[in-house]
C-alpha positions as a Markdown table, in Angstrom:
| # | Residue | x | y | z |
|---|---|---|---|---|
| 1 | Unk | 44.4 | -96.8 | -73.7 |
| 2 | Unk | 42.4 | -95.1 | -70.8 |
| 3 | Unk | 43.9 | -93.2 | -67.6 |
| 4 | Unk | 42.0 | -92.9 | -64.9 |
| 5 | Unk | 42.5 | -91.5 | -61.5 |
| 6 | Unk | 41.2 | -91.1 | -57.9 |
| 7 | Unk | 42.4 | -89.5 | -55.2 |
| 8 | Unk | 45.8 | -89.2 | -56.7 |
| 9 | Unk | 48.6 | -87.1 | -58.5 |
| 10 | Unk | 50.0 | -87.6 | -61.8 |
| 11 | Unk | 51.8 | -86.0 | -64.4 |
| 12 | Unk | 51.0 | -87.5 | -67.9 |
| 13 | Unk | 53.4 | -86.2 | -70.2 |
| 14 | Unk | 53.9 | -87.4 | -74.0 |
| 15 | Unk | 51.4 | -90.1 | -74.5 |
| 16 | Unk | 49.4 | -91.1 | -77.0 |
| 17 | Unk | 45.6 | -92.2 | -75.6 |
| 18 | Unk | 43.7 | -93.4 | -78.3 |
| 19 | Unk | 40.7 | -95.6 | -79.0 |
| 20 | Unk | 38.7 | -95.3 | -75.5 |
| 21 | Unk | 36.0 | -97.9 | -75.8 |
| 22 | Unk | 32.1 | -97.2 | -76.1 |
| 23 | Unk | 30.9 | -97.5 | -72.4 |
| 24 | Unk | 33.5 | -95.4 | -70.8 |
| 25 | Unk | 35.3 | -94.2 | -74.1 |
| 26 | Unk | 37.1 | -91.3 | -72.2 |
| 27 | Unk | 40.7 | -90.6 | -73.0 |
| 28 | Unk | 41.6 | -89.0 | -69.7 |
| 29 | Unk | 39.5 | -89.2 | -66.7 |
| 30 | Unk | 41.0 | -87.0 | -63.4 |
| 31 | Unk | 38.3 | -87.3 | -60.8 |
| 32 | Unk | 37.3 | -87.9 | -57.0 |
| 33 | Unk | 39.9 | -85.8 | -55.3 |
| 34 | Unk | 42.8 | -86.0 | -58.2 |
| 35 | Unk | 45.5 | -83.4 | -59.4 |
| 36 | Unk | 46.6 | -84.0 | -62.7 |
| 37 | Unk | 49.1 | -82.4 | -65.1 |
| 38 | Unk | 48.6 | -83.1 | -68.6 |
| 39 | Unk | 50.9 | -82.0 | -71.1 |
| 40 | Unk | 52.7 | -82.9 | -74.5 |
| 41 | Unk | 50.3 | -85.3 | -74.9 |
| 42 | Unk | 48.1 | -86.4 | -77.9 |
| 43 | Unk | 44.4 | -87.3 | -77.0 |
| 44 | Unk | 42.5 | -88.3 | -80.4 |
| 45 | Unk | 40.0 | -90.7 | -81.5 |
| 46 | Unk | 37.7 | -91.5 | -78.1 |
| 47 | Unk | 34.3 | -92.6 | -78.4 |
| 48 | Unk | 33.5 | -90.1 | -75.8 |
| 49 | Unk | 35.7 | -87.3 | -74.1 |
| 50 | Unk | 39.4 | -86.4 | -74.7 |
| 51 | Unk | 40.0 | -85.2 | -70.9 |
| 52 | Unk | 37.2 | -84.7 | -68.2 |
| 53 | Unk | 37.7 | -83.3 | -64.9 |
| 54 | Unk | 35.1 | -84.1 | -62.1 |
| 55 | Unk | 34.9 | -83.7 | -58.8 |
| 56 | Unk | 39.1 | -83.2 | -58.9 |
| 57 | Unk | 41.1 | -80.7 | -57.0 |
| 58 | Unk | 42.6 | -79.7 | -60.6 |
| 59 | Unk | 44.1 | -80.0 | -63.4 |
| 60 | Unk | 46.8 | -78.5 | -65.8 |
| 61 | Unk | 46.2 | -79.0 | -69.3 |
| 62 | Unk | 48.8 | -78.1 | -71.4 |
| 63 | Unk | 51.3 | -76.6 | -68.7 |
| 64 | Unk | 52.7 | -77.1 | -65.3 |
| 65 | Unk | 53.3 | -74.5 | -64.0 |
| 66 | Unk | 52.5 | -70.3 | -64.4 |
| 67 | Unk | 56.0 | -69.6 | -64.5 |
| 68 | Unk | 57.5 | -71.9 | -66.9 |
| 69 | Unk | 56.6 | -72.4 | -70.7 |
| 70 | Unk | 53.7 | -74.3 | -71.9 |
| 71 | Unk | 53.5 | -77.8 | -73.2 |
| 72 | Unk | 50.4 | -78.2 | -75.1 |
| 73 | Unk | 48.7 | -81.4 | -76.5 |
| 74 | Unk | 46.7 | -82.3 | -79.3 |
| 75 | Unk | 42.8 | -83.2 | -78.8 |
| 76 | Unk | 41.5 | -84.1 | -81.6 |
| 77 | Unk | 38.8 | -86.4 | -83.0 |
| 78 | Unk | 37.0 | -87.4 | -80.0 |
| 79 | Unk | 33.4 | -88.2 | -80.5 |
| 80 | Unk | 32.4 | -85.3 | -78.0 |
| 81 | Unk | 34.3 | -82.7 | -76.2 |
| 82 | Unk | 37.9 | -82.1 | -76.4 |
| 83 | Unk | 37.9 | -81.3 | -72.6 |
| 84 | Unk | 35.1 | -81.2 | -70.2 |
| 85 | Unk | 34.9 | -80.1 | -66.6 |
| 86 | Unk | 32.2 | -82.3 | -65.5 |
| 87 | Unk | 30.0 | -85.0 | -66.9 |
């Protein structure tokens, strides 16, 4: 599974996003204008990158909001970055 996002807002919250393909083989992709939350998720075995952020108002990896406790995901196994800010 891939999630991908433009000009949008979403909150992804306890997923699993597995397998992303050679070719785009991102897990999570917030771009072109997006906010996205991200959190309680697990992000693992991507040919690529677990979470990249371009060209994206932001994003919230792992909490929501300042004041309230985190949420943290698991990234792991992704053929390159865990989380990149721009590709």
């Amino acid at each position: 599974m891939q999630v991908q996002q433009r000009a949008a807002r979403s909150t992804l919250y306890g997923n699993r996003i597995t397998l992303g393909q050679p070719g785009w083989g991102i897990g999570i992709n917030v771009g072109q204008h997006s906010f996205a939350a991200i959190t309680s998720n697990t992000i693992e075995d991507n040919a690529d990158v677990g979470i990249i952020v371009h060209e994206a108002l932001s994003a919230r990896i792992g909490f929501i909001d300042v004041a309230a406790r985190g949420a943290p995901n698991v990234i792991r196994n992704n053929h390159s970055y865990a989380v990149s800010p721009a590709y």
